[in-house]
C-alpha positions in Angstrom: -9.2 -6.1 17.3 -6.6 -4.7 19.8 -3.2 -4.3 19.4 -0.6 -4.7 22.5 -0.3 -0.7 22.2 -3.8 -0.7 22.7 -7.1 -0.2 20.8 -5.9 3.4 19.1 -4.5 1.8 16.1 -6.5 0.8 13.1 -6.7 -3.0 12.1 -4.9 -3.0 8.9 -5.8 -5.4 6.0 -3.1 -5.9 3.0 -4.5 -7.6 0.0 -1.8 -9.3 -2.0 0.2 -9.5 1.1 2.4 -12.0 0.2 3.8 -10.2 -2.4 7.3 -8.1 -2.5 5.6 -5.0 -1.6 3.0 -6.3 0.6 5.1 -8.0 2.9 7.5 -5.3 3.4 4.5 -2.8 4.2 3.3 -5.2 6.7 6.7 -6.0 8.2 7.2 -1.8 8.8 3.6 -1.8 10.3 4.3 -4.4 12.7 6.9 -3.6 13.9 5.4 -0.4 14.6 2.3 -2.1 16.7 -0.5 -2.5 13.9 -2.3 -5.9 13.8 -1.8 -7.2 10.4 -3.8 -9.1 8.2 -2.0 -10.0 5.5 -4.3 -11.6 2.5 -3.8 -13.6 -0.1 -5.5 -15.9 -2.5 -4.5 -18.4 -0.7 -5.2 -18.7 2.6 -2.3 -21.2 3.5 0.3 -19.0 1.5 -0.9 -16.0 3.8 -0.4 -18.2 6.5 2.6 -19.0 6.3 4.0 -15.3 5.2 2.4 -14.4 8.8 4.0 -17.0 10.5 7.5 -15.9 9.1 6.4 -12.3 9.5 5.8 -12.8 13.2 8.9 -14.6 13.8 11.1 -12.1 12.6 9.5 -9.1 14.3 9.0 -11.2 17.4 5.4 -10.6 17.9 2.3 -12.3 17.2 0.3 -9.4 15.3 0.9 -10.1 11.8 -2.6 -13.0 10.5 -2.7 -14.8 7.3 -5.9 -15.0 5.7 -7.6 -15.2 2.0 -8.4 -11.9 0.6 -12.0 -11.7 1.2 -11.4 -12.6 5.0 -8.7 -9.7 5.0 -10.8 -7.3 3.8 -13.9 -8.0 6.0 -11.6 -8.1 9.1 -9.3 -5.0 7.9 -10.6 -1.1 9.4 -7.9 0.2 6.4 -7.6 -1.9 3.6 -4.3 -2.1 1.7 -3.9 -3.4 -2.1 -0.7 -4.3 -3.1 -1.3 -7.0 -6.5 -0.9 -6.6 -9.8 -2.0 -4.2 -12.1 -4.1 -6.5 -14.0 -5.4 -8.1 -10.7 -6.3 -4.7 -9.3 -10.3 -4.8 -10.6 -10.7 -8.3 -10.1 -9.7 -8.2 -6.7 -11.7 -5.5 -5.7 -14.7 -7.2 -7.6 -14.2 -10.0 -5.2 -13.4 -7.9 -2.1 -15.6 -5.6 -2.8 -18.9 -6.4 -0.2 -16.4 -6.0 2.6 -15.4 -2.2 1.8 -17.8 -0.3 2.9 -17.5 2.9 5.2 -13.7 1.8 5.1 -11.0 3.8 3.8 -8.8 1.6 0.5 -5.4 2.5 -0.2 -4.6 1.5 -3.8 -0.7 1.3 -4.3 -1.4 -0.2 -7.8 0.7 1.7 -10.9 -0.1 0.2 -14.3 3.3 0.5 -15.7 5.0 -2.4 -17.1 8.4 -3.3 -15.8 9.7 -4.3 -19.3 8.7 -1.3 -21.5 8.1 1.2 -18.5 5.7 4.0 -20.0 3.3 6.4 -17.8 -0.3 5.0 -18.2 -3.1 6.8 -20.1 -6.9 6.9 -19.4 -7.8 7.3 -15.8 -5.4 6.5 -12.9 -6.1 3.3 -11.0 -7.0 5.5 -7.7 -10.0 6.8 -9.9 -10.9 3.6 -11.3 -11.1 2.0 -8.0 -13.1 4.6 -6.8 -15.5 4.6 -10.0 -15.9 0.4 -9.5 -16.4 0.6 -5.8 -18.6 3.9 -5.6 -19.2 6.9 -2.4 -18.9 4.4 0.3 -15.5 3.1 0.2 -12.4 6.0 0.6 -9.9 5.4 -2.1 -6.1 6.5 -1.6 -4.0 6.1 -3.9 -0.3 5.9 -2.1 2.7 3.9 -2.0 3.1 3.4 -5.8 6.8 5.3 -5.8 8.4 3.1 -3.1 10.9 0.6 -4.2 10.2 -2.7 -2.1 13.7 -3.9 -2.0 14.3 -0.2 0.0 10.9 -1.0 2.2 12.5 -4.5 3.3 15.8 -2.8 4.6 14.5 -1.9 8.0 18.0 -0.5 9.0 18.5 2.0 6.5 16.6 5.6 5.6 14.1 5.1 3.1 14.9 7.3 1.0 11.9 7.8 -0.6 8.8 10.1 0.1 5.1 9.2 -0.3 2.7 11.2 -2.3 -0.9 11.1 -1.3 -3.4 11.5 -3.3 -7.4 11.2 -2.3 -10.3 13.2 -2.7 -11.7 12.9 1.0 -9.2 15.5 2.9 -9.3 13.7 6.4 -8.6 9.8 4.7 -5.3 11.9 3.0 -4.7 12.5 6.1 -5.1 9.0 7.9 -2.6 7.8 5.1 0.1 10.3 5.3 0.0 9.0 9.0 0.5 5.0 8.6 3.2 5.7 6.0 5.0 7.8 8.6 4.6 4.8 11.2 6.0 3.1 8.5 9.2 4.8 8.8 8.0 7.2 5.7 7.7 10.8 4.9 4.3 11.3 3.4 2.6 14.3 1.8 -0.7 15.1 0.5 -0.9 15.3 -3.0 -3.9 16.0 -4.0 -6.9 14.6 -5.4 -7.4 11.3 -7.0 -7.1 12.5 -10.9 -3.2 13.5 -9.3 -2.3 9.9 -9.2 -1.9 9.9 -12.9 1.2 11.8 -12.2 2.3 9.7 -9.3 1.9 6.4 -11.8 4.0 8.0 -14.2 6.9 9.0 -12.0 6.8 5.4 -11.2 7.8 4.4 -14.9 10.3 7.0 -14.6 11.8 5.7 -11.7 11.7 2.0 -13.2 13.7 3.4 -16.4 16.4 5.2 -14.0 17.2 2.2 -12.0 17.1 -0.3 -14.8 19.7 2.7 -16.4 21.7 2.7 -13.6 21.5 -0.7 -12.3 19.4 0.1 -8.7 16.6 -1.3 -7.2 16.1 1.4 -4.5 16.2 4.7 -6.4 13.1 6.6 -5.6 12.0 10.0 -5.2 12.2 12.8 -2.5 10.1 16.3 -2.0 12.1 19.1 -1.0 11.4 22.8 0.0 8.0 21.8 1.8 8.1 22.1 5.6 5.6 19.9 7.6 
């Protein structure tokens, strides 16, 4: 589908787009010219998040439709639920993912006893349930969505990549930066482990000191 910049950018599809996180992303990528799908279980919920979207970008780029729709309609697909919908969604999604790259923000930490996760990350298990011809990257799971919603203000807070295909890395590391984002490659897959357990560090810190934005920031790495 083309965009009013043109057909250069990528149709993007955010599953659980109605959601804190999911809506923010999709606000940032409007704004910056990408035609948004934003998915939902419910259709008329995803609706009506597009509708509101739309109206405070002042465009018309931003489409509310169930999941499943999303993902067959999305070139990128974005997941933004739950933790403990991340399988099941992709279970349901999952016919519509092939030859398409799947960014997985999901970190199974719990808010109210935040601990790193063990076993594999949830990059790698999305990759293990959906198999060679869907692109896992894992990405976003460090970025606070109260700081995402605040359009006028730095974001103070970088992006770590992780993937094991180089050039879908890459492709990430540039939506987050049309995003208003910086973004660096991180890595393969098996490094989102890490990235998941920074993000029950960060929960700790800004329960400890009564944030909602802190985050995290790479320095002494020149791009």
């Amino acid at each position: 589908m083309e965009t009013t910049l043109g057909a250069s950018l990528p149709t993007l599809a955010i599953l659980g787009g109605t959601g804190h996180e999911g809506s923010a992303l999709a606000q940032r990528w409007v704004r910056a010219g990408y035609h948004v799908f934003i998915g939902s279980r419910l259709a008329e919920r995803a609706a009506q998040v597009a509708t509101e979207l739309n109206a405070s970008v002042g465009t018309e780029l931003a489409q509310g439709l169930e999941n499943a729709a999303a993902a067959q309609a999305g070139d990128i697909v974005v997941l933004t639920v739950p933790p403990e919908a991340q399988l099941p969604t992709l279970v349901s999604v999952r016919a519509h993912l092939a030859g398409k790259i799947l960014v997985d923000a999901t970190a199974r930490v719990d808010a109210r006893d935040p601990r790193p996760p063990e076993g594999k990350p949830s990059g790698r298990r999305a990759q293990d349930l959906l198999g060679p011809e869907v692109r896992v990257v894992a990405a976003f799971q460090n970025v606070p969505a109260h700081a995402l919603k605040k359009l006028d203000q730095e974001l103070a807070s970088d992006v770590l990549v992780c993937a094991d295909d180089a050039e879908a890395r890459s492709v990430v590391v540039g939506l987050a930066e049309a995003a208003g984002m910086r973004a660096y490659e991180a890595g393969g897959l098996d490094n989102g482990l890490i990235v998941e357990g920074l993000t029950a560090l960060l929960i700790a810190m800004n329960k400890r000191y009564k944030s909602r934005s802190g985050g995290i920031r790479v320095s002494g790495i020149s791009k």
